[in-house]
C-alpha positions in Angstrom: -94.9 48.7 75.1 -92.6 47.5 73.1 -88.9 46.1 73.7 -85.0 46.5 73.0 -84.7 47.5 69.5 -81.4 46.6 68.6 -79.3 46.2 65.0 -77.3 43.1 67.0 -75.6 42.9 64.1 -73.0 40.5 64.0 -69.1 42.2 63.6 -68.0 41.4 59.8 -71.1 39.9 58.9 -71.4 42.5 55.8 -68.0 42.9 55.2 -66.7 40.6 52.7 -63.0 39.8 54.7 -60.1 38.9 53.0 -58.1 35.4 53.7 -55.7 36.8 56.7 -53.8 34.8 57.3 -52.9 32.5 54.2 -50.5 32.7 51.6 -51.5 35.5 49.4 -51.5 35.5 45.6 -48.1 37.2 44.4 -48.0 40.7 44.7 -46.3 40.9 41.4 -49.8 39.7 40.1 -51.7 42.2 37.8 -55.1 41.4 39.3 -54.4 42.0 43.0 -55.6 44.8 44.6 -52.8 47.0 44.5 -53.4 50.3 45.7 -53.1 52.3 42.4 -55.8 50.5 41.2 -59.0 51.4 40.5 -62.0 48.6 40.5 -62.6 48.8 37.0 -58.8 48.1 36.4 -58.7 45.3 39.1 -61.6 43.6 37.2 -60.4 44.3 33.2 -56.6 42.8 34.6 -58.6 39.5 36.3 -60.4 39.3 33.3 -57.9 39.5 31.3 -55.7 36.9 33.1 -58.6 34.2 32.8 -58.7 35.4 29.1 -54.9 34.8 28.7 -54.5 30.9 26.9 -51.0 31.4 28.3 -52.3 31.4 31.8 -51.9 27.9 34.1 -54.9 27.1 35.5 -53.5 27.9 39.4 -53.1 31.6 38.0 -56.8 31.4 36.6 -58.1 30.4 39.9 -56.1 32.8 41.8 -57.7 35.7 39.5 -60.9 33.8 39.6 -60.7 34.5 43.4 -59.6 38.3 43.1 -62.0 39.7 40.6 -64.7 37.3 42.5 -63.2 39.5 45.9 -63.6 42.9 44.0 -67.4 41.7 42.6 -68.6 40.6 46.3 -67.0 44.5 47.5 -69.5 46.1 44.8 -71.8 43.4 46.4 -72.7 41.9 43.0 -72.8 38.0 45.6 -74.0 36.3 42.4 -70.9 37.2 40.0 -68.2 36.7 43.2 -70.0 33.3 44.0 -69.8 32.2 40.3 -66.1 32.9 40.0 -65.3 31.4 43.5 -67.4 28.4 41.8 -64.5 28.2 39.0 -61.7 28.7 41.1 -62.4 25.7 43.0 -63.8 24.0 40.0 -59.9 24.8 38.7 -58.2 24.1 42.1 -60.4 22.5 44.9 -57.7 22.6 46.9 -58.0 26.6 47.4 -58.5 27.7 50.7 -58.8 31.3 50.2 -61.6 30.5 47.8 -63.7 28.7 50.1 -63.5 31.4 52.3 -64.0 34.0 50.1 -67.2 32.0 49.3 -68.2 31.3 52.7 -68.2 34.8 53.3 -70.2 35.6 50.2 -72.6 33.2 51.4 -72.8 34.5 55.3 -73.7 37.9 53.7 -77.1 37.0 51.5 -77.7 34.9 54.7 -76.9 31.1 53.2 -75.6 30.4 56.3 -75.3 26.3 55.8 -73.7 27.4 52.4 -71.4 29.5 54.6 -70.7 27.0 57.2 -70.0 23.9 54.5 -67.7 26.2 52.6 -65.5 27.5 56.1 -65.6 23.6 57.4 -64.0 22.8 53.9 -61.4 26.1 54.5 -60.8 24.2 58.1 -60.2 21.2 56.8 -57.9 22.2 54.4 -55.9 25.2 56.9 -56.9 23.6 60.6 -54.7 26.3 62.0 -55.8 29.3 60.9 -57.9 30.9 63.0 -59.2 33.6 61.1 -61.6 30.8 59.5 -63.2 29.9 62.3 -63.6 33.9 63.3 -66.0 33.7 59.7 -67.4 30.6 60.5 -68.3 31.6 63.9 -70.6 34.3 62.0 -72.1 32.0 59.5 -72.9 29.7 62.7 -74.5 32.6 64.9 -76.6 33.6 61.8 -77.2 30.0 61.6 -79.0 29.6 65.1 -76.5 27.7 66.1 -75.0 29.7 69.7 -73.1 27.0 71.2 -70.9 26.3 68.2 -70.6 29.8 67.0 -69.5 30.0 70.9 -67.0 27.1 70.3 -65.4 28.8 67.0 -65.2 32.4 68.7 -63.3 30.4 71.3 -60.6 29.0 69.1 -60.0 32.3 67.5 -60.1 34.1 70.8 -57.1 31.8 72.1 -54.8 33.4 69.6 -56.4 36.5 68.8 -57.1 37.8 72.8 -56.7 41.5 72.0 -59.9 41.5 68.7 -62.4 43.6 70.5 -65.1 42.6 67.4 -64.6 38.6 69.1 -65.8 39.2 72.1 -68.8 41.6 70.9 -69.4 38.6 68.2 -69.2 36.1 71.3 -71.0 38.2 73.2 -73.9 38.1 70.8 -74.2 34.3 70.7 -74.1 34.0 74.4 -77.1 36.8 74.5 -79.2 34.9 72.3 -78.8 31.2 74.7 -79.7 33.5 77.3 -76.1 33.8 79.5 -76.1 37.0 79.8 -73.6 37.4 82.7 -70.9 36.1 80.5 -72.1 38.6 77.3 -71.9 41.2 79.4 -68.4 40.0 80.3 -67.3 39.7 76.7 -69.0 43.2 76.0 -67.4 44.8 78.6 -63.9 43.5 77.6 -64.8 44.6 74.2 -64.9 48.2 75.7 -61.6 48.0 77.6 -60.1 46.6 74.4 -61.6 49.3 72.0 -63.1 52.2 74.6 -65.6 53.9 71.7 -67.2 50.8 70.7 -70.7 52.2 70.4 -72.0 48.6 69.5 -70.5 47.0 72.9 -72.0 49.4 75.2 -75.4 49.2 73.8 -74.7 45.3 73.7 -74.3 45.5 77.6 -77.2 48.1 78.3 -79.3 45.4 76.4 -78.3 42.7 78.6 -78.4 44.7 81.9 -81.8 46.1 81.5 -83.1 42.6 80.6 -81.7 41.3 84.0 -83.7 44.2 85.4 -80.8 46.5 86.0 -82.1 50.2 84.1 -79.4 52.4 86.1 -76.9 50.7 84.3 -78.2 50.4 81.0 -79.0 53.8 80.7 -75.3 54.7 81.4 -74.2 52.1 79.2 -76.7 53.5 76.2 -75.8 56.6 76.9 -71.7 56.0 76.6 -73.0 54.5 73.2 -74.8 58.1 72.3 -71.9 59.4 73.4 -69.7 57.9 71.2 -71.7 57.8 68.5 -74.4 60.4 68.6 -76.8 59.2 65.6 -77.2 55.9 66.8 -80.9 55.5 66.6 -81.1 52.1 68.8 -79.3 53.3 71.2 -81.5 56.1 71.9 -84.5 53.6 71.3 -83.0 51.4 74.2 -82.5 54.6 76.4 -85.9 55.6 76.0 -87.3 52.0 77.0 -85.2 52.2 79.6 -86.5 55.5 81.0 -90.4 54.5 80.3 -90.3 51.3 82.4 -88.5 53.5 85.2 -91.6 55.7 85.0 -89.3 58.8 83.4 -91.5 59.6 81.0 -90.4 63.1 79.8 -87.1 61.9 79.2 -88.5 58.8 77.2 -90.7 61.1 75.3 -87.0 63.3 74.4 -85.1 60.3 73.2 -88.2 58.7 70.9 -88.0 62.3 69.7 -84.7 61.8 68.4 -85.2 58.7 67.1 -88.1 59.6 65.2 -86.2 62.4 64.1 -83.1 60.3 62.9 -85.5 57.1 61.5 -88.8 58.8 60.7 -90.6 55.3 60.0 -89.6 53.6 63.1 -92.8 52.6 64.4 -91.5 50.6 68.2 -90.4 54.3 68.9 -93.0 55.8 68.2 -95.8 53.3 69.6 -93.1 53.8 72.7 -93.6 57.4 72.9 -97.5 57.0 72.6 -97.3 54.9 75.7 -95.2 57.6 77.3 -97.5 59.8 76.1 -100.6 58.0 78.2 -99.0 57.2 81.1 -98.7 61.5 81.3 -102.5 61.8 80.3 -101.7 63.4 76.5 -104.4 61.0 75.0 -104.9 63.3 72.0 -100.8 63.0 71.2 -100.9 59.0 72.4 -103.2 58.8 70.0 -101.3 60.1 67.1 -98.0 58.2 67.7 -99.9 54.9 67.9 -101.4 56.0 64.3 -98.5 56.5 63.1 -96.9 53.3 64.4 -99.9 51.7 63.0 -99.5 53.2 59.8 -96.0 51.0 59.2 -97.5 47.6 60.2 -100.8 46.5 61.7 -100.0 45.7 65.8 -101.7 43.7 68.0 -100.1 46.0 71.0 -100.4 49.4 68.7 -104.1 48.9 68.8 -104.5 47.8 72.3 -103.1 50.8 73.8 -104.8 53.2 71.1 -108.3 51.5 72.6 -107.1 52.5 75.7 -106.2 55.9 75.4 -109.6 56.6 73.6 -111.1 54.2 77.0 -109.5 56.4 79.8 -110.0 59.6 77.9 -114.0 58.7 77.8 -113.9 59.8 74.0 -114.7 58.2 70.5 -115.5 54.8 72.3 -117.0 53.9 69.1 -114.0 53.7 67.7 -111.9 52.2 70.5 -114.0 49.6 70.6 -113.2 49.2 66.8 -109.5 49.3 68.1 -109.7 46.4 70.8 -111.4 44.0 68.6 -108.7 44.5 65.6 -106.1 43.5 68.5 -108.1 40.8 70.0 -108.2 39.6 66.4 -104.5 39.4 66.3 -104.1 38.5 70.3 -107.1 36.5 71.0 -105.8 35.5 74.4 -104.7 39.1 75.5 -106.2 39.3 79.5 -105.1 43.2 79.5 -107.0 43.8 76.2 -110.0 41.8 76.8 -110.3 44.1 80.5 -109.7 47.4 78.1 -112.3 46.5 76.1 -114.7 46.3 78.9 -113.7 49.3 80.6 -115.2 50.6 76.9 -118.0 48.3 77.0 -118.5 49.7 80.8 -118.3 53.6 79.7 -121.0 53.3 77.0 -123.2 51.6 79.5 -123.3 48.0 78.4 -122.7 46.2 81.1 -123.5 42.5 80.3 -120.7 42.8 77.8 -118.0 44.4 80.2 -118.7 41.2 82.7 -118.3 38.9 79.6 -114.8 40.5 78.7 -114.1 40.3 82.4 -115.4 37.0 82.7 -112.8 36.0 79.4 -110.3 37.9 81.1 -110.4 36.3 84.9 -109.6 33.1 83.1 -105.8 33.9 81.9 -105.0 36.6 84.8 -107.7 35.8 87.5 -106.0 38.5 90.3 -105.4 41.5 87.9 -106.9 44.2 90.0 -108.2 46.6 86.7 -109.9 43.4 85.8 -111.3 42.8 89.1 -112.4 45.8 89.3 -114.5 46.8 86.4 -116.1 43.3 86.9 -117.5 44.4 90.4 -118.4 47.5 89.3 -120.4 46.2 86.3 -121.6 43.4 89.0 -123.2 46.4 90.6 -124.6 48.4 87.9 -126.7 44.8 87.1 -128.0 45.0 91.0 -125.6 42.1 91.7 -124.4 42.8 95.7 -121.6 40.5 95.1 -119.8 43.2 93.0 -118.2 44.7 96.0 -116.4 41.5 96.8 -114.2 42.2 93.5 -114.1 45.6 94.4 -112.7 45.3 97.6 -109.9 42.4 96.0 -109.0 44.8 93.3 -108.4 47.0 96.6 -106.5 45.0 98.1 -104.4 44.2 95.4 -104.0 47.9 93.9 -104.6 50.3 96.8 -106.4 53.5 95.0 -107.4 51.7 92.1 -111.2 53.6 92.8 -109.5 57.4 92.6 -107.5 56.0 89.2 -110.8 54.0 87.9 -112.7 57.2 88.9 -111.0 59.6 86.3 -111.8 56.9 83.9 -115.5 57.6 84.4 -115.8 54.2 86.5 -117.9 55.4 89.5 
């Protein structure tokens, strides 16, 4: 079963912002982005005014820095970076450059690049906040929470009301693992902008890790709600409903997840396990082929072994299944106690107690475990089988009726 799959993208970490904030480059300037303008006309007027001999070199870095702006929109990152490289090389006293570069840089993910670049824009404009707002991104894609943390902080303290800083903080506190105060910062993201779609499924995330599904499904489905193509939002949903044991309703949104992002495989490996836990081992089956079909899965092929095990069909094959994900999971108790319930169904029973023998060593009290280990105990003529049976009892009451319509009598 797989987890939360979630974008988590980081708000403005694609778009290339402009240097709020700061002085700006003369309106009366050809080469700045007035609104008549088309982009081939902001780029021939730049170019011409690095052309122009006439020019002082402050101009030439200021329409180094707007055609570089116009190139990073187009995302050509190579051409914006080179002309933010000779607007500083002209004036290394620019701030707007270095943070027109630090952004180019957060966005192909050169995130020390990025960070170096905003320190510089810092150093040279301490009270600006808006850099630190960028930086903050460059840090979080970075790895670095607690200072991404600090930056969001200082542009928080004068920008209280920017909904995409708290979702940004938010993010930074999810991934040290506070996630009482991200979903604080979420959920003041959704007073401040009430349809942020992100922020919601943000919070859902973080409430269904600490265990709380009721809410997360509310909060995922305000983010459907909202914004009804939002294909991890329906992904989180239907984890949500699966663990809860709703499988019908898991089974409906992996259905419109697949049906909005055809090759996503966690959704559809999802809906297989659905799938199982209803006893559909044919249609199990084919969602975790076509999961397996986008990337080999050490999970995909655990629980494809074990709908062929339960269903008592092509054993052959599951076997083939559980070694592939023992292969990638050599340690894997659960797979190692599927495997012999395979080894147990085709009537070799030396090699189920092996499996279970491996398995007793990582999870010693897991009752399926437990129990095909007494029960191949006792197909050998070994009387101390019904010990194991009666502990897998006592830890799983029923386990015999459930092991029985696996073909385990």
């Amino acid at each position: 079963m797989y987890g939360h799959g979630r974008t988590g993208a980081v708000a403005g970490a694609i778009t290339i912002l402009m240097a709020l904030g700061l002085t700006p480059v003369s309106a009366a300037e050809l080469c700045r982005g007035r609104p008549t303008n088309t982009t081939a006309q902001e780029m021939a007027e730049c170019t011409r005014v690095i052309a122009d001999p006439q020019q002082s070199p402050d101009r030439k870095a200021d329409a180094y820095v707007n055609r570089g702006r116009v190139e990073a929109l187009a995302a050509d990152f190579d051409q914006a970076i080179a002309d933010f490289d000779r607007a500083i090389a002209l004036r290394p006293d620019q701030t707007a450059a270095y943070i027109e570069r630090c952004s180019a840089y957060q966005t192909i993910g050169q995130f020390e690049a990025a960070i170096a670049d905003c320190s510089r824009a810092i150093d040279l404009a301490p009270n600006n906040a808006e850099i630190y707002f960028r930086r903050g991104v460059a840090l979080h894609g970075n790895g670095e929470y607690s200072r991404a943390i600090e930056d969001y902080d200082r542009y928080i303290a004068s920008n209280a009301r920017d909904p995409f800083a708290y979702y940004n903080r938010a993010l930074s506190y999810e991934a040290e693992g506070d996630l009482d105060r991200a979903i604080r910062d979420y959920g003041e993201a959704v007073r401040l902008k009430p349809d942020y779609a992100a922020a919601y499924n943000g919070r859902g995330y973080d409430y269904q890790h600490k265990g709380d599904d009721d809410r997360a499904i509310h909060d995922y489905s305000e983010a459907i709600r909202f914004a009804p193509n939002y294909a991890d939002a329906y992904f989180n949903r239907g984890f949500a409903y699966l663990h809860k044991g709703d499988f019908d309703r898991a089974i409906s949104d992996d259905d419109r997840v697949l049906e909005l992002m055809p090759d996503y495989a966690a959704a559809a490996a999802n809906r297989g396990v659905a799938y199982l836990s209803k006893g559909a081992y044919v249609m199990a089956i084919n969602d975790f082929d076509r999961a397996l079909r986008q990337r080999p899965d050490a999970a995909d092929f655990a629980n494809r072994c074990l709908a062929r095990a339960v269903w008592g069909r092509e054993l052959k094959t599951a076997l083939a299944d559980c070694d592939a994900s023992l292969k990638l999971d050599p340690a894997n108790s659960a797979t190692l106690a599927t495997r012999a319930l395979v080894h147990y169904r085709t009537g070799a029973f030396e090699s189920a107690l092996a499996d279970t023998n491996a398995a007793a060593t990582r999870a010693p009290n897991d009752p399926s475990m437990l129990y095909v280990h007494g029960m191949a105990r006792q197909h050998l003529g070994d009387t101390g089988g019904e010990d194991d049976v009666a502990a897998a009892s006592a830890l799983e009451p029923g386990i015999a009726a459930r092991y029985a319509g696996y073909g385990v009598k």
